[in-house]
C-alpha positions in Angstrom: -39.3 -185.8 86.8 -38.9 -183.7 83.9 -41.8 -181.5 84.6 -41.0 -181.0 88.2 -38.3 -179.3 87.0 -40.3 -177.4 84.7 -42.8 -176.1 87.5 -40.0 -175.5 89.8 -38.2 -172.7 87.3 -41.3 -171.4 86.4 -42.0 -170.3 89.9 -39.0 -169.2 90.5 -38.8 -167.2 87.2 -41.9 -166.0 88.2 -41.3 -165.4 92.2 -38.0 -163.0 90.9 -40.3 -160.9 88.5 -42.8 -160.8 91.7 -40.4 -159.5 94.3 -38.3 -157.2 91.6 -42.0 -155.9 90.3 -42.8 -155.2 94.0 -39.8 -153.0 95.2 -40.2 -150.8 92.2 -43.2 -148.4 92.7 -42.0 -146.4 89.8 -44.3 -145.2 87.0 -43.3 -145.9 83.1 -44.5 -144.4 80.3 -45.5 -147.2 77.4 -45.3 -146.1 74.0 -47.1 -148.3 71.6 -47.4 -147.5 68.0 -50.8 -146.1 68.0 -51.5 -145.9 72.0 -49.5 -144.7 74.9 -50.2 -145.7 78.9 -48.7 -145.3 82.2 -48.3 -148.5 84.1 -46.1 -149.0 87.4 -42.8 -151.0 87.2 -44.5 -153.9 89.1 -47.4 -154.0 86.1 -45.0 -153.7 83.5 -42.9 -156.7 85.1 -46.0 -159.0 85.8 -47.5 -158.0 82.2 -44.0 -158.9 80.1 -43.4 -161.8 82.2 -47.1 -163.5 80.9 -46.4 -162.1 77.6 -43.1 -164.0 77.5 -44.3 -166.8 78.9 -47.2 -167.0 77.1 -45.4 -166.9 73.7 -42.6 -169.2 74.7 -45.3 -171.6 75.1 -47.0 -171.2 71.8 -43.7 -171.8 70.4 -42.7 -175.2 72.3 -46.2 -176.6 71.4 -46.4 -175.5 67.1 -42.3 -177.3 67.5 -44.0 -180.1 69.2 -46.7 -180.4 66.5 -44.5 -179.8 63.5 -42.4 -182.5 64.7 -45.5 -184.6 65.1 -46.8 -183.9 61.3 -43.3 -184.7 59.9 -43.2 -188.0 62.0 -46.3 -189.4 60.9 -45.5 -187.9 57.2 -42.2 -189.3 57.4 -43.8 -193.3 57.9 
């Protein structure tokens, strides 16, 4: 049940950053440290979305393996 719940806010995390990425047609200006690009609102949306996303998960699963390690050191 848990993960149904999971999926659902995740596509509707996702369905918001859709539809506010969509009504903006706007161009911004990206300034990196060595690099600098123009990307429309709806890029820059879509592309910090997967980026957030994407590290959130990384995080949850090296937590999830830590705690494994220090379970099976701990016995």
């Amino acid at each position: 049940m848990r993960i149904y719940i999971t999926i659902f806010f995740l596509l509707v995390l996702f369905f918001i950053a859709f539809i506010f990425g969509s009504q903006n047609h706007q161009v911004l200006s990206l300034n990196y440290l060595i690099a600098r690009v123009e990307l429309s609102v709806a890029a820059a949306v879509s592309l910090f979305t997967l980026l957030g996303f994407t590290l959130g998960l990384l995080t949850a699963l090296l937590w999830k393996m830590v705690r494994a390690v220090k379970s099976k050191t701990a016995k």
